[in-house]
C-alpha atoms as one frame of an Amber mdcrd trajectory, in Angstrom:
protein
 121.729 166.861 145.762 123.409 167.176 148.996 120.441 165.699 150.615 120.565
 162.524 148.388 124.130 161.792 148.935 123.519 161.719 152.530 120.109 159.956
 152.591 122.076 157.044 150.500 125.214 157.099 152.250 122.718 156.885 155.311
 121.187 154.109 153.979 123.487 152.201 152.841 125.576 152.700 156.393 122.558
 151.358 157.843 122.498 147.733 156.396 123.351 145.052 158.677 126.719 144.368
 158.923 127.294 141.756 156.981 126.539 143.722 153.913 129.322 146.002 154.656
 131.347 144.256 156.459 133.853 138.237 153.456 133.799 138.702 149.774 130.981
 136.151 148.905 128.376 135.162 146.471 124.666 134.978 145.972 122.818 132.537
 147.928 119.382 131.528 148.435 118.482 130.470 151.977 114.921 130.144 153.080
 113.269 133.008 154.826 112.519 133.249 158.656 109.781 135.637 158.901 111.308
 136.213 162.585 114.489 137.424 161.245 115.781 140.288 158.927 116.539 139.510
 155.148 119.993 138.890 155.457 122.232 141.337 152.441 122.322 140.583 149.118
 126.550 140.224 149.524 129.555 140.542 151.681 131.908 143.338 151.862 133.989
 143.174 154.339 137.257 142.554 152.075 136.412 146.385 150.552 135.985 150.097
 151.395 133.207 151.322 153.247 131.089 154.084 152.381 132.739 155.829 155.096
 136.154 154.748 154.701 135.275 155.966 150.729 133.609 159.173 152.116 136.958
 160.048 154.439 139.287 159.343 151.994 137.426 161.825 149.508 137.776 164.428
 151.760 141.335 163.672 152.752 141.984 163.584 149.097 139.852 166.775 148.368
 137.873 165.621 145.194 134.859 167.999 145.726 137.240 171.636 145.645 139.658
 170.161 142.797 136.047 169.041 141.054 133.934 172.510 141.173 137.272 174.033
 139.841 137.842 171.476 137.076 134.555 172.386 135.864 134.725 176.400 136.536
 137.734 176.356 134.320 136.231 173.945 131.457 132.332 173.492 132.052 129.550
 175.353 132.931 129.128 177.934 130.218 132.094 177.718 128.400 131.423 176.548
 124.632 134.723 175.933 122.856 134.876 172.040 122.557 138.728 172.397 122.571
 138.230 173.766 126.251 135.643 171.441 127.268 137.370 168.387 125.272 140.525
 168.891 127.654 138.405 169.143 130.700 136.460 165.821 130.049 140.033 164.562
 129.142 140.860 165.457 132.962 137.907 164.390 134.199 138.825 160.648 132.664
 142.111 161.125 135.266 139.501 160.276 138.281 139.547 156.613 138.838 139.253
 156.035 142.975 136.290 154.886 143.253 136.256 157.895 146.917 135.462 160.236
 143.848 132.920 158.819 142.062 130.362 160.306 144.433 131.713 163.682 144.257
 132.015 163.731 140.387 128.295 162.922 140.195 127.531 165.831 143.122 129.735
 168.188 141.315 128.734 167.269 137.209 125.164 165.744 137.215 123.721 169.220
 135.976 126.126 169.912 133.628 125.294 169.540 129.705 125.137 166.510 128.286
 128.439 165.934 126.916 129.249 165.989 130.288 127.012 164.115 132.043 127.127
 161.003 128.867 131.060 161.203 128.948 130.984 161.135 133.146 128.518 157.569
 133.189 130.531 156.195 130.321 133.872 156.710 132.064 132.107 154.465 134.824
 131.095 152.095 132.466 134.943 152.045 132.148 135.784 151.616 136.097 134.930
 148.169 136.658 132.888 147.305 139.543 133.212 150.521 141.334 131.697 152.399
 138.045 128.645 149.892 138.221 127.974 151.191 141.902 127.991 154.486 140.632
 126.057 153.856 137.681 123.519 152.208 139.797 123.743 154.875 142.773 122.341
 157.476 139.801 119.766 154.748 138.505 118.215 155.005 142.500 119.015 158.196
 143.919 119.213 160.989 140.703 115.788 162.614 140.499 116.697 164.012 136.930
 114.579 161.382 134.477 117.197 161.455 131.501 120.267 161.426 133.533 118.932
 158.239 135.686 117.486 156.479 132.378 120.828 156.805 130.917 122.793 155.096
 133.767 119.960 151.919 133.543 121.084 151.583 130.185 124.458 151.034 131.104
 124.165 148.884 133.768 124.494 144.681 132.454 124.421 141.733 134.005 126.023
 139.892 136.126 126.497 143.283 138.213 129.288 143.711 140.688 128.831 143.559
 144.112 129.352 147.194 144.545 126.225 147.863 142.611 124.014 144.730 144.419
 124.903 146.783 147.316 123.794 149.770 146.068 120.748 147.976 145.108 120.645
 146.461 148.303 120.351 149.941 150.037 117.849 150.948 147.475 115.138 147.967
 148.275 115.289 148.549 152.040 115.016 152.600 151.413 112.393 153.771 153.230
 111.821 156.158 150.336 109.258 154.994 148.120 110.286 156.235 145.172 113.413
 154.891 145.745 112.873 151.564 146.738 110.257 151.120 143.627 113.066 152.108
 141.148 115.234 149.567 143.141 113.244 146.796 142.616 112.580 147.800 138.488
 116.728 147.824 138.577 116.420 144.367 140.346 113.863 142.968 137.604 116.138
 144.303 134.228 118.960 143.007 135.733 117.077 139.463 136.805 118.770 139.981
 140.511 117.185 136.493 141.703 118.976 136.798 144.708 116.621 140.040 145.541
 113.223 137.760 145.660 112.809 138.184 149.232 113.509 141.786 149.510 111.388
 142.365 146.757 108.472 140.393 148.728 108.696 142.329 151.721 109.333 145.036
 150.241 106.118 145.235 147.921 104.223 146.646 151.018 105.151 148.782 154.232
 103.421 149.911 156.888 103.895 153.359 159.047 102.122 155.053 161.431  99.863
 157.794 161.196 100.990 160.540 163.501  98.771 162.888 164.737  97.996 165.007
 167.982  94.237 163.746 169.330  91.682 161.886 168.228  92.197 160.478 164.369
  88.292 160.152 163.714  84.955 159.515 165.084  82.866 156.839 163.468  79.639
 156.420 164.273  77.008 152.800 163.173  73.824 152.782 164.145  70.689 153.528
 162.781  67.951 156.629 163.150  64.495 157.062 163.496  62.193 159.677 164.045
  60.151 160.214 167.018  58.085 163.125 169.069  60.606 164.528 171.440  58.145
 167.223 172.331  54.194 168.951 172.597  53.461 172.131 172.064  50.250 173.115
 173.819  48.073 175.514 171.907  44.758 176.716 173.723  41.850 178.662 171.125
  38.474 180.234 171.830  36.493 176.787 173.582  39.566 174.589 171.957  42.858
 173.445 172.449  45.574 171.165 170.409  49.160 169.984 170.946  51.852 170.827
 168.456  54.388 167.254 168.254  57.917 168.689 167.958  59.628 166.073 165.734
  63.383 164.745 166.720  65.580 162.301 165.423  66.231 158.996 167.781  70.109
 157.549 167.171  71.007 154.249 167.867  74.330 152.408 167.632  77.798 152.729
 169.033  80.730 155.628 168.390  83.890 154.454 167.395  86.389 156.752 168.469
  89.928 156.050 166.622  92.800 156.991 168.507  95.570 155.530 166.288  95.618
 153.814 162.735  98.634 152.524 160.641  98.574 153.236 156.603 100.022 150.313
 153.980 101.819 151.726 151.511 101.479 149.244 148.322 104.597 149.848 146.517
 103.351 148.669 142.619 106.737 148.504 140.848 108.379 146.195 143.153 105.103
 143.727 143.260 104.886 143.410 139.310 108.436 143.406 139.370 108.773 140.322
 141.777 105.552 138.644 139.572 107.232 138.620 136.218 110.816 137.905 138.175
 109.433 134.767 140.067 106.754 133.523 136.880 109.686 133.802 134.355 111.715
 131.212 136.033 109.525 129.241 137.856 107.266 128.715 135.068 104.167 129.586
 136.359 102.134 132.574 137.238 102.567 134.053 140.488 100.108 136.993 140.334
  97.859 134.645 142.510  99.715 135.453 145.611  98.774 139.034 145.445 100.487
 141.286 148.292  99.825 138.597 150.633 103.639 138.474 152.021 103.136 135.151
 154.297 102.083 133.457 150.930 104.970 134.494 149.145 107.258 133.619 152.056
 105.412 130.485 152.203 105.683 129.868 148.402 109.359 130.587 148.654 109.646
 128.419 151.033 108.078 125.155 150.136 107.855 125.856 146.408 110.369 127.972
 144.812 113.292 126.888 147.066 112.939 123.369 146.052 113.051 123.817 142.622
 116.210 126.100 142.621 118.158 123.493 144.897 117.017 120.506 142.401 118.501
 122.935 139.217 121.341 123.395 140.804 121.937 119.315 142.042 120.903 118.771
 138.040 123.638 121.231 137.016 126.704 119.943 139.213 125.495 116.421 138.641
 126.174 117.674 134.418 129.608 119.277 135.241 131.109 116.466 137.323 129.880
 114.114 133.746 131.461 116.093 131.549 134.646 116.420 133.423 134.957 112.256
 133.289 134.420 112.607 129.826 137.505 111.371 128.009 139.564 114.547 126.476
């Protein structure tokens, strides 16, 4: 578990800076193929993961955690005893804990764990980016299907930042569950993380020569004669060889495409549902999509939106 919490913390550190570092909204901007997709949202107004991280530790959460539940968890099964302890456990509401609570409970029983992801459902946007940190990064199937159920729309941006993290992960598994969050929750903003994200590519790496290919084509020939000499006679024996023709490819380096499934049908029901038509056409082709996005989705989202304010500023010259 260790492992994850630094692997996300690492990943999420690792966004450009604009994700961490303005309180704004969601926008849609066209894509430049030459240039990064820019973060879902701003953050510079709140706490960093580090600032979070260093306050934790400052504060201690992880010792006064592991003894919280020595004295009331584990394998201790009076409920009075484990009713007070979840009662404590309710008294952690900085959102520098939230990490450590999930480090310190997530293998408790289930009491535990359901009464620890419904006191974030009670924590505002902070408890959405922690119910969405154990959607992506929790490799226990119950426990992460548990926190997706508890995460609604319109999510915080605490938890599109999570997300964020999640569809640029260079973890596979993680990134896929990222992009199934993205679809449940109808992130459109997402769209064109999801459509570079549907594919990545990454070097083989090996010491020497990957393969040796050889076309061509064979035939057989005589290669040699065997003279044989008898009483008044004498014969050749043919000595039969194969002739090969062609060329040898010798591969020195290769690069593998990883097709990552759940964010691809994920971005083809996301982008058929409200554009009205089926995208499946595009395939994993991402200079279609980008080009689609471009020319044909963009359009339509800018006219919906000139349709809407073009409604609001009508209704508010409507008599009282």
């Amino acid at each position: 578990m260790r492992h994850l919490l630094n692997l996300a913390i690492a990943t999420i550190l690792a966004l450009p800076a604009a994700a961490q570092s303005g309180g704004g909204g969601l926008r849609l901007k066209p894509i430049d193929p030459a240039k990064p997709i820019p973060p879902l949202v701003d953050m510079s107004d709140l706490p960093s993961a580090v600032e979070l991280e260093a306050r934790a530790k400052t504060k201690d959460y992880l010792r006064e955690l592991k003894a919280l539940r020595h004295q009331y968890f584990g394998d201790k099964r009076n409920p009075e005893t484990r009713a007070k302890g979840l009662a404590q456990m309710r008294e952690f509401t900085d959102p520098a804990a939230f990490l450590p609570m999930i480090e310190v409970l997530r293998e408790e029983k289930d009491d535990v764990r359901l009464a620890l992801l419904d006191h974030f459902v009670m924590q505002g946007d902070w408890g959405q980016a922690a119910l969405a940190w154990i959607a992506l990064y929790d490799m226990d199937a119950d426990f992460n299907y548990e926190a997706l159920k508890r995460l609604k729309a319109p999510v915080s941006r605490q938890a599109l930042n999570v997300i964020d993290a999640g569809l640029r992960s260079e973890n596979d598994f993680v990134a896929n569950l990222a992009g199934r969050l993205a679809g449940q929750l109808d992130i459109i903003d997402a769209i064109p993380l999801l459509i570079q994200g549907q594919s990545t590519e990454r070097p083989v790496r090996r010491v020497g020569d990957l393969a040796w290919i050889l076309v061509g084509t064979q035939r057989v020939v005589i290669q040699a004669l065997i003279p044989i000499l008898g009483e008044n006679s004498g014969a050749f024996l043919p000595v039969p060889g194969v002739l090969t023709e062609g060329v040898i490819l010798r591969v020195l380096d290769a690069v593998a495409i990883i097709y990552r499934t759940e964010i691809h049908y994920t971005l083809v029901a996301m982008t058929t549902r409200d554009w009205g038509h089926s995208t499946a056409h595009l395939g994993y082709d991402k200079d279609r999509w980008t080009a689609w996005y471009n020319t044909e989705y963009l359009p339509m989202k800018q006219e919906q939106a000139r349709i809407k304010e073009l409604g609001e500023k009508k209704h508010e010259k409507m008599p009282g």
